[in-house]
Backbone as numpy.savetxt, mean C-alpha at the origin, in Angstrom:
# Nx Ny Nz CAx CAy CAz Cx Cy Cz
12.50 -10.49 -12.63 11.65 -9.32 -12.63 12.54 -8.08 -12.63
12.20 -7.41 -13.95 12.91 -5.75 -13.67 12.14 -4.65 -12.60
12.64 -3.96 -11.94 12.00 -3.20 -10.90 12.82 -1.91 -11.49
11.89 -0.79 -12.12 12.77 0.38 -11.78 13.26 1.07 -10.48
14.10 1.75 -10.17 14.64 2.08 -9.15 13.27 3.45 -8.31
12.93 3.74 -9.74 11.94 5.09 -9.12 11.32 4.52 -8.66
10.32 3.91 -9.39 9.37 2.81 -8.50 9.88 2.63 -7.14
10.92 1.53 -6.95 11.02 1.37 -5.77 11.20 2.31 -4.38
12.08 3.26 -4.75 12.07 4.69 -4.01 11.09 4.84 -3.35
10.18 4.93 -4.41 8.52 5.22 -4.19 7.60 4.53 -3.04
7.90 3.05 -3.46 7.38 2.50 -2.52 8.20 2.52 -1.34
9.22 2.66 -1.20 9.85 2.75 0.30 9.37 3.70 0.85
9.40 5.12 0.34 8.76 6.25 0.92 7.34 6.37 1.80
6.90 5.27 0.44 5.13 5.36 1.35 5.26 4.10 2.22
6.23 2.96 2.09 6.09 2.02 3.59 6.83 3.10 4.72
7.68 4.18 4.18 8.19 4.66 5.34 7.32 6.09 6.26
6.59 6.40 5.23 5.03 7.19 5.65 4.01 6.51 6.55
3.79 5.30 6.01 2.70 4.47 6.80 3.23 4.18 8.52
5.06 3.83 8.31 5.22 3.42 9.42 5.58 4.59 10.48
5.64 5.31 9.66 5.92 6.82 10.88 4.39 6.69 11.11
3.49 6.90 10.52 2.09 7.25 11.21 1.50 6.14 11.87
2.09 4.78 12.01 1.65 3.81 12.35 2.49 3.47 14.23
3.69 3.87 13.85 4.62 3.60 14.78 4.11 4.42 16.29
3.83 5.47 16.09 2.86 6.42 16.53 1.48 6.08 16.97
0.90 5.35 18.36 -0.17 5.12 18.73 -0.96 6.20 18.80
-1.04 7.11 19.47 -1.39 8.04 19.26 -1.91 9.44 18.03
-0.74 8.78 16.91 -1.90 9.60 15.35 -3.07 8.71 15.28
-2.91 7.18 15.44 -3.64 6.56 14.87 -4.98 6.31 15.57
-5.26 5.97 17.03 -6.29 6.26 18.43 -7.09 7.46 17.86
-6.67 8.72 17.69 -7.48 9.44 16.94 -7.80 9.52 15.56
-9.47 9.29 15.87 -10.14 9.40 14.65 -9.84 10.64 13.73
-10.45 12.16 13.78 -9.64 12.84 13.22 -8.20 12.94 12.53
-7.54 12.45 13.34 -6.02 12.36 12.71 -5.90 11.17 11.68
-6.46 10.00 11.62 -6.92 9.51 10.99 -7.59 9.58 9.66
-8.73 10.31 9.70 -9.28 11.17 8.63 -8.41 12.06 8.08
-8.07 12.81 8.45 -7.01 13.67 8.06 -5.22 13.12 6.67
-5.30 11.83 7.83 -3.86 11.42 7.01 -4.86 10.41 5.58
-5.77 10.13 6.31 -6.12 9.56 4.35 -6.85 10.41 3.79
-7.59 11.74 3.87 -7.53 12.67 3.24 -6.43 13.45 2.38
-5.39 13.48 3.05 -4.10 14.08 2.23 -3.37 13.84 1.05
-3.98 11.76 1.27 -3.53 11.61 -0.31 -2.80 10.44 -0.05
-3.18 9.94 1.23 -2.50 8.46 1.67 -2.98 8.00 0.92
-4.24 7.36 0.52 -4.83 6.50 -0.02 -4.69 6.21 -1.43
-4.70 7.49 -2.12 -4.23 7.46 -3.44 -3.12 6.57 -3.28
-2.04 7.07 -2.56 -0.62 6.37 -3.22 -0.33 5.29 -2.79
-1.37 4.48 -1.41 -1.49 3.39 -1.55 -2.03 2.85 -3.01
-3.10 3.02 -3.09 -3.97 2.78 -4.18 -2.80 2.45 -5.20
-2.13 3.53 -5.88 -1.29 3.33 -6.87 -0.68 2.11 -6.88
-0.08 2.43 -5.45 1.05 1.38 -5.09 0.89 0.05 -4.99
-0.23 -0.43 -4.55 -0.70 -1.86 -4.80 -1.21 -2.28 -6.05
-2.34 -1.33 -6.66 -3.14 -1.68 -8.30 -2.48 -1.89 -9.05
-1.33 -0.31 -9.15 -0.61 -0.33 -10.44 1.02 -0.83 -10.26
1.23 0.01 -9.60 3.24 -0.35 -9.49 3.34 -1.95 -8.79
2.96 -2.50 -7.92 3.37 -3.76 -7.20 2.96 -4.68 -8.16
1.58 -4.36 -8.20 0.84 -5.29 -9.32 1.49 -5.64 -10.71
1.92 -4.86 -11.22 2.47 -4.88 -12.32 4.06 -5.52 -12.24
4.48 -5.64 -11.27 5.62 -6.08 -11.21 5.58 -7.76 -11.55
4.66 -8.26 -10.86 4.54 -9.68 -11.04 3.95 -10.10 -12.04
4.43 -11.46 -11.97 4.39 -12.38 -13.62 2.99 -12.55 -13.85
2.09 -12.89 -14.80 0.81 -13.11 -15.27 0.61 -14.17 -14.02
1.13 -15.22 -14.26 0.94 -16.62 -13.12 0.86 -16.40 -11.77
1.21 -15.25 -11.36 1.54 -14.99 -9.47 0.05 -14.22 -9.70
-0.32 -13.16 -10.61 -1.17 -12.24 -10.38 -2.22 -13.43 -10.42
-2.51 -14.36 -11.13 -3.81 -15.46 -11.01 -3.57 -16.03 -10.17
-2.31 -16.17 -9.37 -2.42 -17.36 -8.07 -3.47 -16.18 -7.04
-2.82 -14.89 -6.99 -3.03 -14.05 -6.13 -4.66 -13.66 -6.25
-4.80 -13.19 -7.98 -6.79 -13.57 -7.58 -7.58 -14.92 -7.20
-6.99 -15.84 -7.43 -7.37 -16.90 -7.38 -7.64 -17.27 -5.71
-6.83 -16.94 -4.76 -6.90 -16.83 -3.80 -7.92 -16.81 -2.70
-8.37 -17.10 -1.66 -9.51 -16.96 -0.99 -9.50 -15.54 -0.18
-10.03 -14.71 -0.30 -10.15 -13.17 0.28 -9.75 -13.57 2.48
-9.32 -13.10 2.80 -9.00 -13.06 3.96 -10.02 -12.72 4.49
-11.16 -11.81 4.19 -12.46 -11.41 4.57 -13.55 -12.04 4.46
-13.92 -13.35 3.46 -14.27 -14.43 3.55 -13.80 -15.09 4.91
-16.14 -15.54 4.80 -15.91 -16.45 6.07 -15.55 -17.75 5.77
């Protein structure tokens, strides 16, 4: 698998966003602050980051193992 480097950057940045706001009991206990950090545009670049950039990284065969899969949210 080729990975561009931007890409990856990218995603380090936003695992390293999530875990500052995560690491932090306290942003997260509050609701507001909460609202707030996925208002700003968290979500988008999750969004990106899983649909398009991660997703796309893997082979046709992993992406069908991966839908193929039983949802974790399934009872």
């Amino acid at each position: 698998i080729e990975v561009e480097l931007s890409q990856v950057k990218d995603i380090f940045l936003l695992l390293e966003e999530l875990n500052d706001f995560f690491h932090d009991p306290d942003k997260y206990r509050d609701q507001t602050r909460v609202v707030d950090y996925v208002e700003s545009g968290m979500y988008s670049k999750l969004h990106t980051a899983y649909y398009t950039t991660v997703w796309n990284w893997l082979p046709p065969e992993v992406q069908q193992q991966i839908e193929d899969r039983p949802s974790p949210f399934d009872e």
